[in-house]
Phi, psi and omega in degrees: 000314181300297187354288184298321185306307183310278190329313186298335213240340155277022154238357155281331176303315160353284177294289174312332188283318180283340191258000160292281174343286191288347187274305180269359164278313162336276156339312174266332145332301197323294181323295176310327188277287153000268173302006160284332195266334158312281160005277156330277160319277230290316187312314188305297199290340192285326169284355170287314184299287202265091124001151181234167225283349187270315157316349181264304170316327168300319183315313194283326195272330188118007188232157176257010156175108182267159201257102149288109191238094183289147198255154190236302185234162157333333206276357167316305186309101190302113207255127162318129165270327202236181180282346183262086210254156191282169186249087177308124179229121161269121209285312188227179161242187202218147159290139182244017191273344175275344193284199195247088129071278191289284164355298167322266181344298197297279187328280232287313179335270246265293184293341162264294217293347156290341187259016166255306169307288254265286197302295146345307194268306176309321168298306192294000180264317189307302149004298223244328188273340170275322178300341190272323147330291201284349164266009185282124166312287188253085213262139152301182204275300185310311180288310176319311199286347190258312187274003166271345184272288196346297202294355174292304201292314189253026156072003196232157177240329174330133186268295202304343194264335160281329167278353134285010162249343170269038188252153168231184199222156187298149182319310192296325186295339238228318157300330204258335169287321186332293174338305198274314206270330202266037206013074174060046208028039151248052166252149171326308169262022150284285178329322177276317208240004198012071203250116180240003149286347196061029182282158211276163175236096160253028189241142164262005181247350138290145193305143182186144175256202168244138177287182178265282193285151175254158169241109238350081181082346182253177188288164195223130174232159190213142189312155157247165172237150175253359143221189174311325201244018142290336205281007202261312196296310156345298161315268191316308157344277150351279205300301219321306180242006162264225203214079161244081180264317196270341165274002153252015155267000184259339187276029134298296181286297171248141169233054181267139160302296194322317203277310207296308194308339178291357178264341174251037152325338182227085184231316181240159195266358167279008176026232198315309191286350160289315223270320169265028216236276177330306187305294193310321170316320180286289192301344167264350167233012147084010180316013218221335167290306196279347152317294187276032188264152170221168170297132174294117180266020169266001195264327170275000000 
């Protein structure tokens, strides 16, 4: 009888000795999965909070999503069926030169022009936000600080005279210098650097390549972009403050493409015969048509 007691009270000591045990391995799983899952919820918001760096551009152009695209062959290049397009930003370009005449065109056309609306809706919201400044009693810390880089960029402290250098121009002018400055996109720094204007570099601490040629003995550099319509933002900058005083006073007045190229007379050292270059351009290639194309506004 003591036995059988003994034997009961050493497997119940037992037993309990085993439900502590296993009661307290539990527990620290328990624990552990908990701060695994704390983590886990920390990861979650952090990445919800802190935007990646191409969601902040969307943020910044007004759309909640532009399409980034590398072109691998032509047939990459997206050709518009309606006037109304998505806002495609291309990462690089492609040589067009083995296609047929029109084809060529059509592709180069189809390949700037969404990243010139894309670039177009970025000045107008930055725009629209210094008229909202300057009409502000008390403008924030933020705003003050955001209408001193404007005044930076575009060289002026005037508030009227900065929202008329953050003004654009049709679609068609803008197309037909590409054309003209990029040959048709096979110059080097469009193709490498997707610089489609040949605009000059004179900061070394910007992205930028070397020209082949020099000026009087030194290197000659030229910007790089890392998509199209930076290099279009780039552009706009440029006409904003540089010395086109009388054609951003006239894209004030009119937006017939045919009257404003006769105002960028001094964009080229071929002065009047640049300006009457354009003209024909647009018009032999019917450029005048893509003045009515927009961006697709389910995107914002």
């Amino acid at each position: 009888m003591v036995k059988h007691f003994l034997t009961l009270t050493a497997v119940t000591l037992f037993a309990t000795s085993f439900d502590s045990n296993y009661l307290q391995q539990v527990t620290q799983e328990l624990e552990q999965y908990n701060q695994t899952k704390l983590i886990a919820q920390k990861s979650i918001q952090k990445e919800v909070t802190s935007p990646t760096k191409e969601e902040s551009e969307n943020l910044h152009s007004g759309y909640t999503k532009i399409i980034s695209k590398k072109i691998a062959s032509p047939k990459d290049i997206k050709i518009f069926k309606s006037k109304t397009i998505e806002p495609i930003n291309y990462l690089n370009t492609v040589s067009l030169n083995k296609l047929q005449v029109s084809e060529k065109k059509k592709r180069f056309f189809h390949m700037i022009l969404p990243a010139i609306l894309i670039s177009k809706q970025r000045l107008k919201i930055k725009r629209e936000r210094v008229e909202s400044i300057i009409n502000t009693i008390n403008p924030t810390a933020e705003d003050i600080a955001f209408l001193e880089k404007q005044y930076k960029t575009y060289k002026t402290k005037d508030n009227q005279e900065l929202l008329l250098r953050m003004q654009t121009h049709p679609v068609s002018i803008i197309l037909a210098q590409a054309a003209i400055e990029s040959a048709w996109g096979e110059s080097r720094f469009f193709k490498e650097g997707n610089n489609i204007f040949g605009m000059w570099s004179y900061n070394k601490n910007e992205p930028r390549m070397k020209a082949k040629g020099t000026r009087n003995g030194k290197a000659i550099y030229v910007r790089k972009y890392a998509t199209l319509s930076d290099a279009i933002d780039h552009y706009f900058e440029v006409i904003g403050r540089g010395a086109y005083k009388s054609f951003r006073k006239q894209r004030d007045i009119t937006k017939d493409p045919l009257q404003l190229v006769q105002y960028l007379v001094n964009y080229c050292e071929l002065k009047e015969k640049y300006t009457q270059k354009l003209k024909k351009f647009i018009i032999a290639n019917k450029l005048k048509e893509f003045d009515e194309y927009q961006l697709d506004q389910s995107y914002i």
